[in-house]
Backbone and ligand atoms as CSV (ligand in chain L), in Angstrom:
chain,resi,resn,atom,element,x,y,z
A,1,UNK,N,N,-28.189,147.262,84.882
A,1,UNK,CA,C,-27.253,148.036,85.697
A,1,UNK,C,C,-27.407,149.532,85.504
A,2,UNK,N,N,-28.433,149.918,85.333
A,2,UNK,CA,C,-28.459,151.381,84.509
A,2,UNK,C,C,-27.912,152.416,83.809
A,3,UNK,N,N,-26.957,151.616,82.633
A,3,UNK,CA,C,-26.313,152.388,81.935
A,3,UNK,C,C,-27.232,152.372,80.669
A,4,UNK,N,N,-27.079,153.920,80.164
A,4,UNK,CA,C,-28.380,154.185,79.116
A,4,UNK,C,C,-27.284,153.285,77.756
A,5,UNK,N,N,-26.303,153.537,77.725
A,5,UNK,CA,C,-25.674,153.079,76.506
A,5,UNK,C,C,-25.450,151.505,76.651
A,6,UNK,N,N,-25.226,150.783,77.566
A,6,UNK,CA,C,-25.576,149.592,77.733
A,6,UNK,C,C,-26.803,148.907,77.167
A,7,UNK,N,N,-27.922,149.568,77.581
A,7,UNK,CA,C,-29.188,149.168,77.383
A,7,UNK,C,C,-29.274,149.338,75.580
A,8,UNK,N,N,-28.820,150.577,74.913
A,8,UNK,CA,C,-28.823,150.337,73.549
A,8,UNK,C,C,-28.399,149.625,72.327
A,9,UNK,N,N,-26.729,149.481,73.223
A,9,UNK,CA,C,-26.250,148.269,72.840
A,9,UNK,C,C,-27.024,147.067,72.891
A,10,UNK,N,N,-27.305,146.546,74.134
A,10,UNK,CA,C,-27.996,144.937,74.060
A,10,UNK,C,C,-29.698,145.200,73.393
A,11,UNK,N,N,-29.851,146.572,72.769
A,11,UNK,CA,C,-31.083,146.847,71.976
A,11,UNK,C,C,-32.279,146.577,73.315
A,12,UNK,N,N,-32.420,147.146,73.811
A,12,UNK,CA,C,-33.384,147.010,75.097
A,12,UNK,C,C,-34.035,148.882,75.317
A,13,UNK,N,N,-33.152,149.248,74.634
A,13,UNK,CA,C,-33.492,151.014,74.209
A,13,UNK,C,C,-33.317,151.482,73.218
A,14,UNK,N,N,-34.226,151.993,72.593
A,14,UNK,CA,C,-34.286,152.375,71.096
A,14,UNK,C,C,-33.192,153.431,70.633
A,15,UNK,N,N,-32.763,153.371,69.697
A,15,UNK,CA,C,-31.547,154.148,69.039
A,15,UNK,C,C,-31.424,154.361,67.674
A,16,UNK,N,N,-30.897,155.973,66.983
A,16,UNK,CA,C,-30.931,155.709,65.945
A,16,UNK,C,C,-29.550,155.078,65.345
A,17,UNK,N,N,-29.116,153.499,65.209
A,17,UNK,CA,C,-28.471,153.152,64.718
A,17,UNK,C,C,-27.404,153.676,63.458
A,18,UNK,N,N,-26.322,154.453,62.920
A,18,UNK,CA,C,-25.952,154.066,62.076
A,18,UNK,C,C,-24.808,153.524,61.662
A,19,UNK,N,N,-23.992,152.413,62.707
A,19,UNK,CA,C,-22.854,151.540,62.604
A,19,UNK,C,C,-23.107,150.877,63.246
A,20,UNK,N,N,-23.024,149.491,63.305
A,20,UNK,CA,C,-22.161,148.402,63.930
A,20,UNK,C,C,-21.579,147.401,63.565
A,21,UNK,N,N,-20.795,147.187,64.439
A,21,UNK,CA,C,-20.136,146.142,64.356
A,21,UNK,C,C,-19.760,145.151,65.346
A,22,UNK,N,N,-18.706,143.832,65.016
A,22,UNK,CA,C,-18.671,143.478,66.677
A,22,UNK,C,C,-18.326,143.321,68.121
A,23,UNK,N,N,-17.826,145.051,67.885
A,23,UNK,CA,C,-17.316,145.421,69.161
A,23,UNK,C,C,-18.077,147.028,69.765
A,24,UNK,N,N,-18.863,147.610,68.189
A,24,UNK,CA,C,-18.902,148.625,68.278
A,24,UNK,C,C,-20.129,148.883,68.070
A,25,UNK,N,N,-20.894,150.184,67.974
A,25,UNK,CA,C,-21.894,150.555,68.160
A,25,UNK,C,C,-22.443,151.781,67.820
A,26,UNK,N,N,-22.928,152.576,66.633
A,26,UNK,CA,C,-23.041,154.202,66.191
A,26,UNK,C,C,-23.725,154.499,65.917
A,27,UNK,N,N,-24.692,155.719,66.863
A,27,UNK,CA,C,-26.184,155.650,67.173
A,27,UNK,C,C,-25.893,157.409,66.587
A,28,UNK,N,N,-27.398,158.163,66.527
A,28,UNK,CA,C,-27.214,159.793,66.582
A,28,UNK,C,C,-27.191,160.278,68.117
A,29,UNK,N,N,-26.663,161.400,68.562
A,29,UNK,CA,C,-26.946,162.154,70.106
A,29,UNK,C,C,-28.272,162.347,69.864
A,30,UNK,N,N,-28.761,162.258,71.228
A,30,UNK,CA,C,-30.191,162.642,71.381
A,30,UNK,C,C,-30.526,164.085,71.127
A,31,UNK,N,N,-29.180,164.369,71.927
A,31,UNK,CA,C,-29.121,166.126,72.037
A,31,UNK,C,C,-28.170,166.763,71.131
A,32,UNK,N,N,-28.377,166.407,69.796
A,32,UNK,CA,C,-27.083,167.151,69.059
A,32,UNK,C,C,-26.626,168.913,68.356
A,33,UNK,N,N,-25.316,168.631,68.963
A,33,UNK,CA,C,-25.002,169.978,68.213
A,33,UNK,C,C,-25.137,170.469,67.204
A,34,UNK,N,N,-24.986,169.440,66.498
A,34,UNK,CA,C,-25.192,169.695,65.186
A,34,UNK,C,C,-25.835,168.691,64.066
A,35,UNK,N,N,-26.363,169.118,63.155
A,35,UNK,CA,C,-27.480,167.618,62.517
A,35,UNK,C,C,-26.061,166.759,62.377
A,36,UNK,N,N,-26.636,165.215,62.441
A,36,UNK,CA,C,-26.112,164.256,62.213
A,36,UNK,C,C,-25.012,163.855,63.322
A,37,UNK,N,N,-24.790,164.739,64.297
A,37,UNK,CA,C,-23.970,164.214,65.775
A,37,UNK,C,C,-24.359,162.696,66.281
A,38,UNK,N,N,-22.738,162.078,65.605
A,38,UNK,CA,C,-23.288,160.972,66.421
A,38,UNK,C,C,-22.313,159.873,67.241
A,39,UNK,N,N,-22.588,159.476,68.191
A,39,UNK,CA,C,-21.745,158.437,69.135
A,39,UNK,C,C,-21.347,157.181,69.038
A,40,UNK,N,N,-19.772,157.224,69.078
A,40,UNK,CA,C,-19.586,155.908,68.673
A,40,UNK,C,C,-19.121,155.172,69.766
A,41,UNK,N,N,-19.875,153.734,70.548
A,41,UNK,CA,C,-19.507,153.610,71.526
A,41,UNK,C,C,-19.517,151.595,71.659
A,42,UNK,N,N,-18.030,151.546,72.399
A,42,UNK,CA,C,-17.692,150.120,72.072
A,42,UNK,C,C,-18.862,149.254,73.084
A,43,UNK,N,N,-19.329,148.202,72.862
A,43,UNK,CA,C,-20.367,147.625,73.179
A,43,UNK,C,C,-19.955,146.996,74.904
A,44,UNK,N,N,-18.901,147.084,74.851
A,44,UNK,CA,C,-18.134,146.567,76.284
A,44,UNK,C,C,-18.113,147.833,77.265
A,45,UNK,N,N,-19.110,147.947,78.307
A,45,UNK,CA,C,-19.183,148.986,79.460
A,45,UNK,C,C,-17.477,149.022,80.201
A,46,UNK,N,N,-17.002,150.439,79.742
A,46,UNK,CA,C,-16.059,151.116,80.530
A,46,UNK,C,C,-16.347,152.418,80.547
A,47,UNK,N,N,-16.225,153.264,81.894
A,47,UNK,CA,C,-16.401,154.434,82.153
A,47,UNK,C,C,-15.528,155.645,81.375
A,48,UNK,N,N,-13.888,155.215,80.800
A,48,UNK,CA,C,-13.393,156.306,80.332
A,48,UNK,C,C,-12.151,154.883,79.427
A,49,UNK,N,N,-11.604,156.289,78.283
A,49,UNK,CA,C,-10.557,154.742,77.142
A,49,UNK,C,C,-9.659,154.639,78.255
A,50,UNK,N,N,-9.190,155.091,79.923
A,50,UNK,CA,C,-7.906,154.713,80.001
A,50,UNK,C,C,-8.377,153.287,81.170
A,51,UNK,N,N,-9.646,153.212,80.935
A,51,UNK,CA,C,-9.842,151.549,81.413
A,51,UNK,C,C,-9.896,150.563,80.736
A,52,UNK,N,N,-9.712,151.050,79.115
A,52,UNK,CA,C,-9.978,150.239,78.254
A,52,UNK,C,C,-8.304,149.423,78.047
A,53,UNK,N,N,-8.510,148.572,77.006
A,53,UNK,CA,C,-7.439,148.096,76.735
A,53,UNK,C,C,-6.597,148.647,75.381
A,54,UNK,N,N,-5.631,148.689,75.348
A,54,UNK,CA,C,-5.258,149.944,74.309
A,54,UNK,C,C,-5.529,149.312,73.204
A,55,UNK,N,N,-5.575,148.077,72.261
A,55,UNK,CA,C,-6.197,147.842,71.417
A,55,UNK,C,C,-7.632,148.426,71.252
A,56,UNK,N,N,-8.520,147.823,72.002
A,56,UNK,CA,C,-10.010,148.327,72.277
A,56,UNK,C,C,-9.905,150.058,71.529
A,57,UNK,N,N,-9.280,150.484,72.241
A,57,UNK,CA,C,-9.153,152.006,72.389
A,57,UNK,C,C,-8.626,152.146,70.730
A,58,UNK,N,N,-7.636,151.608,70.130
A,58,UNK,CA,C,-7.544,151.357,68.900
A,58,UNK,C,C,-8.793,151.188,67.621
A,59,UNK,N,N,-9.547,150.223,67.983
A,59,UNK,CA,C,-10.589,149.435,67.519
A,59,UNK,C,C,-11.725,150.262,67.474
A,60,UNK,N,N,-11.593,151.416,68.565
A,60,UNK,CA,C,-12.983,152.009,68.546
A,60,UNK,C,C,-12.263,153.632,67.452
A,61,UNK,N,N,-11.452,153.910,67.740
A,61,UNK,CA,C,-10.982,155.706,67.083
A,61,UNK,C,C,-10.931,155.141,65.404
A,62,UNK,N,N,-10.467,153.369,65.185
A,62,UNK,CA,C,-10.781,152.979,63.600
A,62,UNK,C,C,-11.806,152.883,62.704
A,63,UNK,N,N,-13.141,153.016,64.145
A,63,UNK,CA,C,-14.286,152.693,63.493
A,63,UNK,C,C,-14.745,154.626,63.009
A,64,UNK,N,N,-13.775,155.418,63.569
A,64,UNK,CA,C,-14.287,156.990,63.477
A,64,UNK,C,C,-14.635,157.206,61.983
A,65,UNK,N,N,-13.179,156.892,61.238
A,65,UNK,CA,C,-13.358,158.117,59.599
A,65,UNK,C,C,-14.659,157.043,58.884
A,66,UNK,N,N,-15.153,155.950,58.983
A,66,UNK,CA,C,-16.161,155.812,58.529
A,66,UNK,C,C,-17.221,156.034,58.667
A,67,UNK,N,N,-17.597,156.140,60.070
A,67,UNK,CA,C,-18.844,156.617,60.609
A,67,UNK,C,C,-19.081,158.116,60.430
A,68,UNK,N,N,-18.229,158.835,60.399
A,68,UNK,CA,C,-17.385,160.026,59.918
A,68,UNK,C,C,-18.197,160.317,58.598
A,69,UNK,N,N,-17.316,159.451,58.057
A,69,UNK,CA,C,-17.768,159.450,56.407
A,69,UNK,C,C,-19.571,159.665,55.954
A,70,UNK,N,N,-20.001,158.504,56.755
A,70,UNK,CA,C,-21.201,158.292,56.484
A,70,UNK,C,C,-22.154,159.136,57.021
A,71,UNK,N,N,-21.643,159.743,58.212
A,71,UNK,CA,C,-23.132,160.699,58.491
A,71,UNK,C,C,-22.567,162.100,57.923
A,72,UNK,N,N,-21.476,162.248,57.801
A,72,UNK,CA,C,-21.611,163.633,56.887
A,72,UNK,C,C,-22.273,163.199,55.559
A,73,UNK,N,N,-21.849,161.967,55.003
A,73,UNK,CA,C,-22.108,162.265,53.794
A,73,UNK,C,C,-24.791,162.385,54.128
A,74,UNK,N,N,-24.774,161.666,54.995
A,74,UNK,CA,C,-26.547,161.867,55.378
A,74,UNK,C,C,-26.812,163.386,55.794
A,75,UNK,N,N,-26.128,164.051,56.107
A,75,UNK,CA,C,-26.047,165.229,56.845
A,75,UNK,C,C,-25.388,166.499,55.862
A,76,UNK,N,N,-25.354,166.167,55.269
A,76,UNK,CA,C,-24.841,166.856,53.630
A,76,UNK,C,C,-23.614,167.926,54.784
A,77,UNK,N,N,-22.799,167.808,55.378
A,77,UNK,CA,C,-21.652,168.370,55.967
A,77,UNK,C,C,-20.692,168.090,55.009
A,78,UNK,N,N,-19.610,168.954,55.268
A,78,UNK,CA,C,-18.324,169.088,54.672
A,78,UNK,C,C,-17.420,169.181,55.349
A,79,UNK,N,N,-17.321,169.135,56.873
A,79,UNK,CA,C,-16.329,169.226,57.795
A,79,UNK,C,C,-16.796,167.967,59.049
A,80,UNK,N,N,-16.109,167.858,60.100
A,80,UNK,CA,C,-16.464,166.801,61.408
A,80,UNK,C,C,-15.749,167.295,62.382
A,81,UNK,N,N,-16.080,167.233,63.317
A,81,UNK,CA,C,-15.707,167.584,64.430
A,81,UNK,C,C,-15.369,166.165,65.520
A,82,UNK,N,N,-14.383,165.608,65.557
A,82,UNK,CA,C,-14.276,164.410,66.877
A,82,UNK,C,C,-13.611,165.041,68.271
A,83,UNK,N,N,-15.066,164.539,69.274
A,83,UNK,CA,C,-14.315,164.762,70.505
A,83,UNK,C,C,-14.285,163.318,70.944
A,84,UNK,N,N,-14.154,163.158,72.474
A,84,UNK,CA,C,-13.866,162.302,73.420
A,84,UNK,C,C,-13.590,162.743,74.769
A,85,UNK,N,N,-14.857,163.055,75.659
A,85,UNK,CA,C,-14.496,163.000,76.993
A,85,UNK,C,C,-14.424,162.175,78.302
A,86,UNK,N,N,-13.644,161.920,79.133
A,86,UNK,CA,C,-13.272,161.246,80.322
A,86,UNK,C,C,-13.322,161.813,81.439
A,87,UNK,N,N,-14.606,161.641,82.099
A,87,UNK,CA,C,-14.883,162.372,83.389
A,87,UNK,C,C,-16.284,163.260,83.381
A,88,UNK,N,N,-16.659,163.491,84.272
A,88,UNK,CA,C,-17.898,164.574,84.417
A,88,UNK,C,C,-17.528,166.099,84.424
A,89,UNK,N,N,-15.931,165.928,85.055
A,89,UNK,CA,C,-14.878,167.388,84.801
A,89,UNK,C,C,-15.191,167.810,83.260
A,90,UNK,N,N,-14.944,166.462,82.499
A,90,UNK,CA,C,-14.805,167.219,81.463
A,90,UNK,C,C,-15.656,167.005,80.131
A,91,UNK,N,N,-16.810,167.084,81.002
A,91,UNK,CA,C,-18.147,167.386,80.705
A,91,UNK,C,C,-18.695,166.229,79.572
A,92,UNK,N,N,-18.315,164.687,80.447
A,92,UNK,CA,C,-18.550,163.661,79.936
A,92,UNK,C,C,-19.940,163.053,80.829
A,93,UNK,N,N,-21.359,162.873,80.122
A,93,UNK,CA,C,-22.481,162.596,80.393
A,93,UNK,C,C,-23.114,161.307,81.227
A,94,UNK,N,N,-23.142,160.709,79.976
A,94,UNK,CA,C,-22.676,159.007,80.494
A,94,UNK,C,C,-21.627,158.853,80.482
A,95,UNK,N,N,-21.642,157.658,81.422
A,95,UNK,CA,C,-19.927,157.298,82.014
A,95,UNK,C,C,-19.977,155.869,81.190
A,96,UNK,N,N,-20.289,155.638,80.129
A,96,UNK,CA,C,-19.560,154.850,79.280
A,96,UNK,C,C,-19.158,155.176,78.144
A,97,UNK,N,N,-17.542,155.019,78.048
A,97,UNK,CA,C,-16.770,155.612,76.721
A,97,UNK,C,C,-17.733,155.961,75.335
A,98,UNK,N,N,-17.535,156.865,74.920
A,98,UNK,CA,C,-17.984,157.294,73.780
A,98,UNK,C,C,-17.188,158.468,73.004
A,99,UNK,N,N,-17.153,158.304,71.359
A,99,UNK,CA,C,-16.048,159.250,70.494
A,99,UNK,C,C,-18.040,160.067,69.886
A,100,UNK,N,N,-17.686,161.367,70.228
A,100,UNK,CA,C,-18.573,162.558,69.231
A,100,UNK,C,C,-17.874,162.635,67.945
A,101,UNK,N,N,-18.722,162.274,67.196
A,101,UNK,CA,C,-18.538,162.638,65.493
A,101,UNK,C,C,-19.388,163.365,64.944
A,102,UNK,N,N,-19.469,164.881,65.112
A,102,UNK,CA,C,-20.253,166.480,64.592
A,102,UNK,C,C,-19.972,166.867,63.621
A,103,UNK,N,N,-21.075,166.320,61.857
A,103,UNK,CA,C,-20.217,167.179,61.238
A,103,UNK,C,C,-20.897,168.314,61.756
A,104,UNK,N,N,-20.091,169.120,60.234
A,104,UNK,CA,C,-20.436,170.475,60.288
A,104,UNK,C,C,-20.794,171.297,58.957
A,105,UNK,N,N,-21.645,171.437,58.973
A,105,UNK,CA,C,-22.072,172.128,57.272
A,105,UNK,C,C,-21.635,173.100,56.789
A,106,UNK,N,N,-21.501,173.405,55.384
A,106,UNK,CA,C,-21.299,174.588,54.726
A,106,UNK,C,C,-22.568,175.604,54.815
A,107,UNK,N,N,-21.973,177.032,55.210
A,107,UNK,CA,C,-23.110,177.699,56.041
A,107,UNK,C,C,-23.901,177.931,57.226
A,108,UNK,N,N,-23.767,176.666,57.762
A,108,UNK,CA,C,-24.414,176.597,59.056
A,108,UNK,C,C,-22.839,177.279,60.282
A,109,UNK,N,N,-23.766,177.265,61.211
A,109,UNK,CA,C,-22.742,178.022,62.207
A,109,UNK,C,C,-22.517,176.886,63.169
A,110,UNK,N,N,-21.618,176.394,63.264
A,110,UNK,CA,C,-20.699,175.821,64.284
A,110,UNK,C,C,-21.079,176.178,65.687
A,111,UNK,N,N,-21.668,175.736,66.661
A,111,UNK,CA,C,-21.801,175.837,68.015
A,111,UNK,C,C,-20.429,174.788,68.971
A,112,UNK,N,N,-19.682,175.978,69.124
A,112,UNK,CA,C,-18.314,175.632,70.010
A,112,UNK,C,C,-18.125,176.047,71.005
A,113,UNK,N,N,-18.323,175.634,72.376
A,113,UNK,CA,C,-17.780,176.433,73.709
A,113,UNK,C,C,-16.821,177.548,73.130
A,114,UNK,N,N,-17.121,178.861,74.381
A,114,UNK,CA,C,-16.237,180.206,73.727
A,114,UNK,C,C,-14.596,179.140,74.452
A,115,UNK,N,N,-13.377,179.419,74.441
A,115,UNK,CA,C,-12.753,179.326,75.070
A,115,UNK,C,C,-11.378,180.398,75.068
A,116,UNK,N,N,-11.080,180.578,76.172
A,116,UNK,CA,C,-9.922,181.594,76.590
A,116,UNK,C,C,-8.615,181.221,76.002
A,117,UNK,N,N,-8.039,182.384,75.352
A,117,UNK,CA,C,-6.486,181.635,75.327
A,117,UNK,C,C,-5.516,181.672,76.318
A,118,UNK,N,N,-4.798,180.841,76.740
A,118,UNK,CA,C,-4.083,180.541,77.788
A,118,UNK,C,C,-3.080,181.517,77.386
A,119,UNK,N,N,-1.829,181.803,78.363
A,119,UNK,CA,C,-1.077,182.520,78.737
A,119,UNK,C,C,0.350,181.171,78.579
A,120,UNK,N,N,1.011,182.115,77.424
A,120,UNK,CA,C,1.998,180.630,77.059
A,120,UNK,C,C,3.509,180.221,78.493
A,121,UNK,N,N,3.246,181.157,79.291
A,121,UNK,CA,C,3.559,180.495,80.807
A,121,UNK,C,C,2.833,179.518,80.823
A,122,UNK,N,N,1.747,179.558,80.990
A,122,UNK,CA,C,1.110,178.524,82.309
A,122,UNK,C,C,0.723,177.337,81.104
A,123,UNK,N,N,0.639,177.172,79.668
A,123,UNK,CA,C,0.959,176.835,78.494
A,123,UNK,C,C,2.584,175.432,78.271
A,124,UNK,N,N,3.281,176.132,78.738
A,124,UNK,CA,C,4.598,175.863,79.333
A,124,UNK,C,C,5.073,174.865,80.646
A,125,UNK,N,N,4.019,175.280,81.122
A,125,UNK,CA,C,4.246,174.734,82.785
A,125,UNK,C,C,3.812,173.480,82.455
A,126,UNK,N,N,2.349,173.588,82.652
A,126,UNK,CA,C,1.602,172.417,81.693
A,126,UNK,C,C,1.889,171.530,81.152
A,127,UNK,N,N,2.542,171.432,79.843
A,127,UNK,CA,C,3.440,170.670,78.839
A,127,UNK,C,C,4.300,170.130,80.023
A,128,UNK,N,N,5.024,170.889,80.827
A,128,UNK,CA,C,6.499,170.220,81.700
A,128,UNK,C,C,5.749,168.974,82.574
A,129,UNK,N,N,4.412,169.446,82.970
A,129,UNK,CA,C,3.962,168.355,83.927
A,129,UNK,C,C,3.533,167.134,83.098
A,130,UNK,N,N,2.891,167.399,82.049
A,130,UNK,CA,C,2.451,166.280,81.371
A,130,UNK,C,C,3.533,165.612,80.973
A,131,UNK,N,N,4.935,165.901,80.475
A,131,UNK,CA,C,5.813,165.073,80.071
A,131,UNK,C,C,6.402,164.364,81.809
A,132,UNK,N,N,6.075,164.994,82.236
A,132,UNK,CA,C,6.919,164.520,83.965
A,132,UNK,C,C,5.970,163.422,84.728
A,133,UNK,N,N,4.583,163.641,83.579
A,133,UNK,CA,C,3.271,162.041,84.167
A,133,UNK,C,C,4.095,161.243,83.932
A,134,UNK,N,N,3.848,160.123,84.708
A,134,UNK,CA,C,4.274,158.760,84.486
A,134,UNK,C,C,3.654,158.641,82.958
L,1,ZN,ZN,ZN,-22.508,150.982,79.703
């Protein structure tokens, strides 16, 4: 079906493995930010966690502080960075769920989008709509 993370999961595309389990899956980014960036992604194809089932979605953020653990500790880091994006908006690649686990070393420089600080109006507004989502 041409999903690249599909194909690694059922091992049909090479990966550098360093978790699994049997729901889950923790390979390095091809393209990483930083040494030892790596993806943790549940073996069951969904495009973003809010298709998932909230356990699932559970099951996969539990498998983080270890995988966490383990490539900082390969990556001689002292810090981690977890993202998670949903959508191509928000600058999510493949469209099957995946958690970024970046550490980050002592000394090395952190590569972080610059970002603007918001204006605690529109800060404000924001917050009102998100509590007013269903
Ligand atoms: Zn997939």
């Amino acid at each position: 079906m041409g999903c690249i993370f599909c194909e690694i999961v059922a091992g049909r595309r090479p990966a550098h493995v360093v978790y699994e389990d049997a729901a889950h899956v923790a390979f390095l980014d091809k393209y990483p930010i930083d040494e030892g960036h790596t993806l943790v992604v549940p073996r069951a194809h969904h495009e973003r966690i809010t298709d998932m089932d909230a356990r699932a979605v559970e099951a996969l953020f539990g498998a983080v502080p270890g995988v966490a653990r383990s490539v900082m500790r390969a990556a001689g880091a002292v810090a981690f960075n977890v993202a998670q994006n949903n959508g191509r908006e928000a600058m999510q690649i493949v469209p099957h769920v995946h958690v970024h686990v970046i550490p980050r070393g002592a000394g090395r420089r952190a590569g972080w989008s610059r970002r603007a600080i918001a204006a605690d109006a529109e800060l404000a507004e924001l917050a009102a709509r998100a509590r007013a989502a269903p």
